[in-house]
C-alpha positions in Angstrom: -5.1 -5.1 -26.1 -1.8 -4.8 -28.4 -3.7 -6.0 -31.0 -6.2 -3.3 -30.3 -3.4 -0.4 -30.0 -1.7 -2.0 -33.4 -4.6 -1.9 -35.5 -5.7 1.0 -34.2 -2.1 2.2 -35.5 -1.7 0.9 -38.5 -5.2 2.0 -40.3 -4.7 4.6 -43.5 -0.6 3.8 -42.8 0.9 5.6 -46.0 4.4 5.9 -46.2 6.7 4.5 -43.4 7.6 7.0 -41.3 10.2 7.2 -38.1 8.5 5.4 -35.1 6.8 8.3 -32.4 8.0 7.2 -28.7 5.5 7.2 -25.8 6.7 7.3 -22.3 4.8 5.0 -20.2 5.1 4.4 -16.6 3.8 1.9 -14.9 2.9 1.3 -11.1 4.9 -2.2 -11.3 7.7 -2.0 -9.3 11.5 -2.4 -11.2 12.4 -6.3 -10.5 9.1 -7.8 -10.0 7.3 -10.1 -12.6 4.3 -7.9 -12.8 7.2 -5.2 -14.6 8.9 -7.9 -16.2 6.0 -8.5 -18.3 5.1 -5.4 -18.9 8.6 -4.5 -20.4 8.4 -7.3 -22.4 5.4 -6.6 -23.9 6.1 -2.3 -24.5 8.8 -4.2 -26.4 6.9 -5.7 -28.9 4.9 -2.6 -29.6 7.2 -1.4 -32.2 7.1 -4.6 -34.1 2.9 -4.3 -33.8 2.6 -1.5 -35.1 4.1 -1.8 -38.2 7.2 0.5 -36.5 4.9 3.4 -36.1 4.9 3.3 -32.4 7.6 2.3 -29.3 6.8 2.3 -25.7 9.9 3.7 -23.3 8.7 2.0 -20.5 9.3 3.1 -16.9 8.6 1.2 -13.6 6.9 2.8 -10.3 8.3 6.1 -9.2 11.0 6.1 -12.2 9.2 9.6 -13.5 6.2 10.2 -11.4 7.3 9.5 -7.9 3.7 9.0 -6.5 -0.1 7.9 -7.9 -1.0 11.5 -7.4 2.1 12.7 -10.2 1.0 9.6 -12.1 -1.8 10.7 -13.3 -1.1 14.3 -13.8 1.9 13.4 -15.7 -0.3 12.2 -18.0 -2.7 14.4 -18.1 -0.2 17.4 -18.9 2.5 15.2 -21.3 5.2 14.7 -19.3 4.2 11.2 -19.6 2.2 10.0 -22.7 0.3 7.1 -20.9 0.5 4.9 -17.8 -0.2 1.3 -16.6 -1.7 1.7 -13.3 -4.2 0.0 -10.9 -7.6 1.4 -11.8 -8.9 1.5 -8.5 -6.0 4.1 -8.1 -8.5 6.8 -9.1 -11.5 6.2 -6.9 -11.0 9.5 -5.1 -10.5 11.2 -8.8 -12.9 9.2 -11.1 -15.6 7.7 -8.8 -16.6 5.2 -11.2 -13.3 3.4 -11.5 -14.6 1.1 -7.8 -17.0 -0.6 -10.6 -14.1 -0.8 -13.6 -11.6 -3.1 -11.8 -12.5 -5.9 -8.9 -14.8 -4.7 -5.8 -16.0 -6.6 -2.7 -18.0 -10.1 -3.6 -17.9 -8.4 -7.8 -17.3 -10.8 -10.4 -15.0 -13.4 -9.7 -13.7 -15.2 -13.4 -11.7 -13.2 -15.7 -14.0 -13.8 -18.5 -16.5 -12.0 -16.3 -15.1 -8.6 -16.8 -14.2 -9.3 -20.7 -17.9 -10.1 -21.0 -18.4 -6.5 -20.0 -15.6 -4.3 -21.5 -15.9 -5.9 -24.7 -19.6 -7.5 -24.9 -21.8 -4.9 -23.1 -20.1 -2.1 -23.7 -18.2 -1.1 -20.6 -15.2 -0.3 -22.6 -16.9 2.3 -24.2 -18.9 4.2 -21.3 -15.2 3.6 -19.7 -13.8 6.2 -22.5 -16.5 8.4 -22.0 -15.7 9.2 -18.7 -12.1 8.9 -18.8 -11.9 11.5 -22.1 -13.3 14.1 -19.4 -10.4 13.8 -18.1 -8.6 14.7 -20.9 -7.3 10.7 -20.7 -8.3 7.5 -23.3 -8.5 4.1 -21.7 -7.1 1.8 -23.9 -8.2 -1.3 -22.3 -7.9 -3.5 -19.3 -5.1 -5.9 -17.9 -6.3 -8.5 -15.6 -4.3 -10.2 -13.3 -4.5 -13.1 -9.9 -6.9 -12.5 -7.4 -5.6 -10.3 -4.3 -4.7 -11.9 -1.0 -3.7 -10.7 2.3 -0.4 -11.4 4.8 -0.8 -11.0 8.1 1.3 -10.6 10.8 -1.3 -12.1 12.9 -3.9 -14.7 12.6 -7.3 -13.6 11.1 -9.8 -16.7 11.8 -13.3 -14.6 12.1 -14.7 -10.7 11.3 -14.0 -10.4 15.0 -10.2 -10.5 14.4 -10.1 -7.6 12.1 -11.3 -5.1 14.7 -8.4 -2.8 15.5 -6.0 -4.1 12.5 -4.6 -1.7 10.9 -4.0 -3.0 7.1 -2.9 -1.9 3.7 -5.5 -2.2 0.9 -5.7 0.0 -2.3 -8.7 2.3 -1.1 -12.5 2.8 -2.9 -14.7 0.7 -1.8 -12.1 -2.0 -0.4 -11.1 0.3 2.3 -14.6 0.9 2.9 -16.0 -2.5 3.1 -12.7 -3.1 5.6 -13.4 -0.1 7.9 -16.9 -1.5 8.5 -15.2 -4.0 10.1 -13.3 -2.3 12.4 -9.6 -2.1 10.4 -7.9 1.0 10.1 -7.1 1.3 6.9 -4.1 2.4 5.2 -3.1 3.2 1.2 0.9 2.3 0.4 2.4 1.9 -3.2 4.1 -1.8 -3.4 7.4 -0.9 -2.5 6.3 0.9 0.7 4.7 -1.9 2.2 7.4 -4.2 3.1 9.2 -1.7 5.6 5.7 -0.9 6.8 4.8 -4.7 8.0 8.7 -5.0 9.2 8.2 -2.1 11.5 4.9 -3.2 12.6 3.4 0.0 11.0 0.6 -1.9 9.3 -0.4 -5.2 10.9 -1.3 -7.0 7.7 -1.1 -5.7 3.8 -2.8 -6.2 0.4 -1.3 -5.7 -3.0 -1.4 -8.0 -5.3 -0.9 -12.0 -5.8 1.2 -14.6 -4.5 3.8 -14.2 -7.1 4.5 -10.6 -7.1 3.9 -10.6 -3.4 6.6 -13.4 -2.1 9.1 -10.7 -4.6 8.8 -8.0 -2.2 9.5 -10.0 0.5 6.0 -10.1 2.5 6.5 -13.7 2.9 9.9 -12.6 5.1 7.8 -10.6 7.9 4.9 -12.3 7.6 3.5 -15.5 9.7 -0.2 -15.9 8.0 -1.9 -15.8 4.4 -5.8 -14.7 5.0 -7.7 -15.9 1.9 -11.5 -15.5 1.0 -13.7 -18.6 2.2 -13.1 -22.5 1.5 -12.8 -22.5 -2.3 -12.7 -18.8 -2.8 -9.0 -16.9 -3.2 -10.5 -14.0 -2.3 -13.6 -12.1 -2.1 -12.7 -9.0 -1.5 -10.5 -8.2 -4.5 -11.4 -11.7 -6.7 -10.0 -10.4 -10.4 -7.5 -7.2 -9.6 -7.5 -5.0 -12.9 -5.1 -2.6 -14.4 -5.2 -0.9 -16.9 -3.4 0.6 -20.2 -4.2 4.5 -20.6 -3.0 7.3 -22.5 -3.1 11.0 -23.2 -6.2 12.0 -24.9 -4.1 14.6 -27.0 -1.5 11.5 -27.7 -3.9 8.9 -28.9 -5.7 11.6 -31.2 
């Protein structure tokens, strides 16, 4: 995707001219890898793009102090992109439950490249993102999501009256028809929420990102999709890279 963004930079480049700064927040929390990476790579922007372009990079709640913000901070230039979880805006752009991973979706990596870049997902993706006055750059996949519990999950029966954190869409939905209350929490909310006993059990992301916040502290059980299977539920979690519409033009 920097390539993408670079290219898309540097075609007609004339005359070297002072570098234009984006602000970009993303929904990574300061600390964890997940932001670590994603500094490192606003970073390298500059040298991409032929020093056309930087990326000030910001982590979750630096500028926009909630999803909500996050996307209107975009949408109205206080922000010039962000780097969020696509399911984010199921409640504002229905068809982002089908752009990033669903319930029993596809389950490999190469899956989802096959249809951004091959069958041309990316492109109906811009459609309905530019009605938002938004351009989706591209995708960012990372791990497949798993689940700590503060109590053991060994059947559907177990779920009945949990009350757990997932992202929302169609996740949530799936969950509820199995009897879980459902909850939505950005990252750094959930840890005080499972060591209070607010939530019984909580989503984000991967193992990695998940044992740096700390889930692994108030936590006693890991629930995971069936013998061989991560998860099912969330099997390839995507973010994504968007802009302002009036920025990228």
């Amino acid at each position: 995707m920097g390539a993408t963004l670079a290219g898309a930079m540097l075609m007609g480049a004339g005359q070297a001219q002072a570098a234009t700064t984006w602000k970009i927040q993303s929904t990574w929390d300061a600390g964890t890898v997940g932001y670590t990476l994603f500094e490192e790579w606003c970073k390298s922007i500059e040298a991409k793009s032929g020093g056309e372009l930087k990326f000030q990079c910001f982590p979750a709640k630096a500028v926009a102090a909630d999803n909500n913000a996050l996307f209107d901070a975009v949408r109205n230039g206080v922000l010039q992109g962000m780097n969020p979880f696509t399911l984010y805006w199921s409640g504002k752009i229905p068809a982002s439950v089908f752009l990033s991973s669903y319930p029993a979706g596809p389950d490999q990596p190469h899956q989802w490249d096959t249809m951004f870049y091959s069958m041309g997902m990316l492109e109906k993706t811009r459609e309905i993102y530019k009605k938002f006055g938004l351009f989706y750059v591209g995708p960012i996949q990372h791990d497949a999501n798993i689940i700590h519990s503060k109590q053991p999950v060994n059947s559907l029966e177990d779920l009945k009256g949990m009350k757990i954190r997932v992202p929302g869409g169609m996740v949530a939905e799936v969950f509820q028809q199995f009897g879980v209350s459902t909850v939505s929490l950005p990252g750094s909310d959930i840890f005080p929420a499972l060591e209070k006993g607010t939530i019984d059990a909580a989503d984000y992301v991967g193992p990695a990102v998940n044992y740096e916040l700390g889930f692994s502290q108030v936590t006693d059980y890991i629930i995971f999709g069936p013998p061989g299977v991560m998860s099912i539920y969330q099997p390839v979690d995507l973010m994504d890279l968007t802009v302002s519409l009036r920025a990228w033009n």
